[in-house]
C-alpha positions as CSV (number, residue, x, y, z in Angstrom):
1,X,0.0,0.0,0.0
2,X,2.9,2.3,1.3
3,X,4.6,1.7,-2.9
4,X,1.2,2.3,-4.6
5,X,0.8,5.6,-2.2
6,X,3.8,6.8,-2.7
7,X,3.8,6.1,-6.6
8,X,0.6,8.2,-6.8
9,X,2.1,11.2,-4.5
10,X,4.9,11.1,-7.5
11,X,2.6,11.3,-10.1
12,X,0.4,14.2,-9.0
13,X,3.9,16.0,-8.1
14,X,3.2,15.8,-4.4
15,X,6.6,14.2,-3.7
16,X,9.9,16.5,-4.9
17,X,12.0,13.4,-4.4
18,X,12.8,12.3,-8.1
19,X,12.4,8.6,-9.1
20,X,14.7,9.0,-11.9
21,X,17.2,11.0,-14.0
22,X,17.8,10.9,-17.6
23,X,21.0,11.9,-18.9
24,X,22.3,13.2,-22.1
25,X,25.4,13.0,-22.7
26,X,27.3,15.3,-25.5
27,X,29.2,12.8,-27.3
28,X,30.4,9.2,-26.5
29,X,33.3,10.8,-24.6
30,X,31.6,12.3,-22.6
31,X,29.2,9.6,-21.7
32,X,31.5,7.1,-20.9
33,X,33.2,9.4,-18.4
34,X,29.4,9.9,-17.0
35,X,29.2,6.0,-16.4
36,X,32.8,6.2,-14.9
37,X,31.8,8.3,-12.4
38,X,28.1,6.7,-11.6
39,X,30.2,3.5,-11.2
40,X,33.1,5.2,-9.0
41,X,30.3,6.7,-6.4
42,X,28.2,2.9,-6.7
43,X,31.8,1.8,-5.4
44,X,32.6,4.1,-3.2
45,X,29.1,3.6,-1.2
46,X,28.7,0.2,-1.7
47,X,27.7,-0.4,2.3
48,X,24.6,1.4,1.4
49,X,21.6,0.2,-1.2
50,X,20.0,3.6,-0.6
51,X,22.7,5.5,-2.0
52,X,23.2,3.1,-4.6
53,X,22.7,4.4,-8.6
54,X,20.8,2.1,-10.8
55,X,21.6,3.3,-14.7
56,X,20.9,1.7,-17.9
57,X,23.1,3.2,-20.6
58,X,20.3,2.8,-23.7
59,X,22.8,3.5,-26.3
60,X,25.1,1.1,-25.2
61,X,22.1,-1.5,-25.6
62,X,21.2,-0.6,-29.1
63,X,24.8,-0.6,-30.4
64,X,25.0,-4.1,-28.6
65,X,21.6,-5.3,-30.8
66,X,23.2,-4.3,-33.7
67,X,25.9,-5.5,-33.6
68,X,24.4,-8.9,-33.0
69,X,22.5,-8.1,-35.9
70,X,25.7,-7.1,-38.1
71,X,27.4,-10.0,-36.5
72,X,24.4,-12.8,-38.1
73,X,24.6,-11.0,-41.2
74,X,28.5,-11.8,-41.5
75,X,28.0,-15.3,-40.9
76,X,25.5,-15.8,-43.3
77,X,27.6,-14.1,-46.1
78,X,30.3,-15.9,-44.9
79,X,28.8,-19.0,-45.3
80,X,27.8,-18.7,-48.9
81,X,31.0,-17.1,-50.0
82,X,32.4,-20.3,-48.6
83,X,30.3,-22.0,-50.4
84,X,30.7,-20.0,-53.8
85,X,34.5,-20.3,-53.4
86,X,34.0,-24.2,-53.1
87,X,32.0,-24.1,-56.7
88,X,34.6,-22.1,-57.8
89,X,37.4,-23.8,-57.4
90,X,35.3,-27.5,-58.2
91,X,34.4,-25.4,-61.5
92,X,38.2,-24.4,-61.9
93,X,39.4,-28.0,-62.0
94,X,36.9,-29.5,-64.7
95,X,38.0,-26.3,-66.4
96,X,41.8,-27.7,-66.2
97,X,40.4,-31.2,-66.9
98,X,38.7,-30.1,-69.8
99,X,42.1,-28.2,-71.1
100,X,44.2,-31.4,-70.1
101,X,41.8,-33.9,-72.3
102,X,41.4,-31.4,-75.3
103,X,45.5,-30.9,-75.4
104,X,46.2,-34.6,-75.1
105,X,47.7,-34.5,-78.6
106,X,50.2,-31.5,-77.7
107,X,51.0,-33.4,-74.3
108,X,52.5,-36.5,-76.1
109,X,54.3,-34.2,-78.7
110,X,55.9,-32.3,-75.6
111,X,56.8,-35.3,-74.0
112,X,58.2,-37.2,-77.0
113,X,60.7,-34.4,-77.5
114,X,62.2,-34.9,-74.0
115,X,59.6,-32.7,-71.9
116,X,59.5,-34.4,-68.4
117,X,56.1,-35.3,-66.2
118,X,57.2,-31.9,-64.3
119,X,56.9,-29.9,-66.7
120,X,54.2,-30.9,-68.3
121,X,52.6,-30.3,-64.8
122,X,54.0,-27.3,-64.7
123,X,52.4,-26.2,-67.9
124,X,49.0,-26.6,-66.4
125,X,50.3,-25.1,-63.3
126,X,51.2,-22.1,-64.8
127,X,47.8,-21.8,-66.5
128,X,46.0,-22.1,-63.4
129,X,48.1,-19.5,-61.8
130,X,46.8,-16.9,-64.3
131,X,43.6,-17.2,-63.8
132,X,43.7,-17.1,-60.2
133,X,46.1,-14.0,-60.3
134,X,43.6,-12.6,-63.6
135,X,40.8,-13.1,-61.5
136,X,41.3,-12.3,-58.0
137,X,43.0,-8.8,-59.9
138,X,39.2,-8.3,-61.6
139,X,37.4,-8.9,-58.5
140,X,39.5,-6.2,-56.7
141,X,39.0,-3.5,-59.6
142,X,35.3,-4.2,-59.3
143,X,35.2,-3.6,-55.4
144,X,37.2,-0.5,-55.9
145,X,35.1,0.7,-59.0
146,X,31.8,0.0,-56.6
147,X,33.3,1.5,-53.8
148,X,32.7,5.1,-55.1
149,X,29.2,5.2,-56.3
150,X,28.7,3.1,-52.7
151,X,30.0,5.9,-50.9
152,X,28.5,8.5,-53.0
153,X,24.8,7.2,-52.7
154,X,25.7,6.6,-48.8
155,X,27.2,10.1,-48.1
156,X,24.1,11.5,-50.0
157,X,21.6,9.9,-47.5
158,X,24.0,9.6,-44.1
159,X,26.3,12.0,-44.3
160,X,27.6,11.3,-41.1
161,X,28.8,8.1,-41.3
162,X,31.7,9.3,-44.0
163,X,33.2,6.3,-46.5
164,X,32.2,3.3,-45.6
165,X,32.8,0.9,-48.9
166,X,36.5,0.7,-48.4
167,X,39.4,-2.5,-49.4
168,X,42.5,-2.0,-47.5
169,X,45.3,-2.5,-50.1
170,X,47.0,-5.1,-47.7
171,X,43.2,-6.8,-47.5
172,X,43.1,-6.6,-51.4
173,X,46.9,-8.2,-51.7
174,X,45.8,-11.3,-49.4
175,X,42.5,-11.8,-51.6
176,X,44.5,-11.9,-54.9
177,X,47.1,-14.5,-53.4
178,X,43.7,-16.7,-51.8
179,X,42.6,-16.6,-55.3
180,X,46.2,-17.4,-56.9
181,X,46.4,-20.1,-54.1
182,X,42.5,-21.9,-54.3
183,X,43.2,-21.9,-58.1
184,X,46.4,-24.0,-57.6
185,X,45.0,-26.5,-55.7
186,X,42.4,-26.9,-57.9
187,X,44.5,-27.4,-60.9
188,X,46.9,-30.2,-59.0
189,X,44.9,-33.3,-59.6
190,X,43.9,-32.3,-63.7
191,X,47.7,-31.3,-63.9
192,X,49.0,-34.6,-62.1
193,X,46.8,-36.4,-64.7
194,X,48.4,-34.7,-67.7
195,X,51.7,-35.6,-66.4
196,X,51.3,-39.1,-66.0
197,X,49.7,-39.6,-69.7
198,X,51.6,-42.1,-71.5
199,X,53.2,-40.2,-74.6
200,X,52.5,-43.0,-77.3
201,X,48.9,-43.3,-76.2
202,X,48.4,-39.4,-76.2
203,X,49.8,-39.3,-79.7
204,X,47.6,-41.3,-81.1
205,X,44.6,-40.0,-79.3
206,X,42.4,-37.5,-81.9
């Protein structure tokens, strides 16, 4: 009876004793100095529970739901990139397949004038390693050609939030070397097949 009596003396103004404060805080420096003081007086009078300061810092919570959000998001496009790179690099190696069983006739004339299994290996090798170099260059082009109408069309709507479409050079360096590399490995097996072709039976294939 006493809480309901009291809750109603609050909310006809009979009771100057205030039930709670909001605070707004200039920027996030400032409000993270705010909490470090709430939580330096909660300490300092923690024999007490009356003088004890209950806070909830709202921002903090909705920069905490998004990034759960932003976090879900990642892992979902992680997953299918993942996946797309595993297409990829399957669809890379019946590419190299295809080039190994359509050049059959070159491979026996290569090794018949002295070329060894390594090289012919390396042949294929080679082949893969431009188009993982050709293509992981493309795909960084393209991120750095989208990244300025991105960041146009952004800085049109949310000004505030300044560039955000942006490769790090040292980010873009790695992707072209997992491309060089994923390409590689996909070319070993058609590439160890082209190397152990027997040269007489490759000649005479048509």
């Amino acid at each position: 009876a006493d809480v309901y009596e009291t809750l109603s003396l609050r909310q006809l103004c009979g009771i100057d004793t205030p039930s709670e404060i909001k605070i707004y805080a200039k920027d996030f420096e400032k409000k993270e100095k705010i909490k470090t003081y709430i939580d330096e007086w909660n300490d300092a009078h923690s024999d007490d529970e009356n003088l004890q300061i209950t806070y909830s810092d709202t921002m903090s919570m909705m920069f905490g739901m998004l990034n759960t959000m932003v976090d879900a998001v990642t892992y979902v496009l992680v997953a299918f990139k993942s996946i797309s790179l595993l297409v990829s690099s399957v669809m890379i190696g019946i590419i190299t397949y295809i080039s190994v069983v359509e050049r059959t006739k070159e491979i026996g004339v290569l090794r018949s004038l002295g070329a060894s299994k390594h090289e012919i290996s390396n042949v294929f090798n080679a082949e893969t390693f431009l188009i993982g170099m050709f293509s992981g260059l493309f795909g960084v082009a393209v991120t750095y050609l989208l990244s300025i109408p991105i960041n146009l069309i952004l800085g049109i709507f949310v000004p505030e939030i300044g560039a955000v479409a942006n490769l790090n050079p040292l980010s873009a360096l790695i992707l072209v070397l997992i491309s060089i590399t994923l390409t590689l490995i996909s070319g070993l097996i058609p590439s160890r097949i082209a190397a152990n072709k027997d040269p007489v039976v490759a000649l005479r294939s048509e």
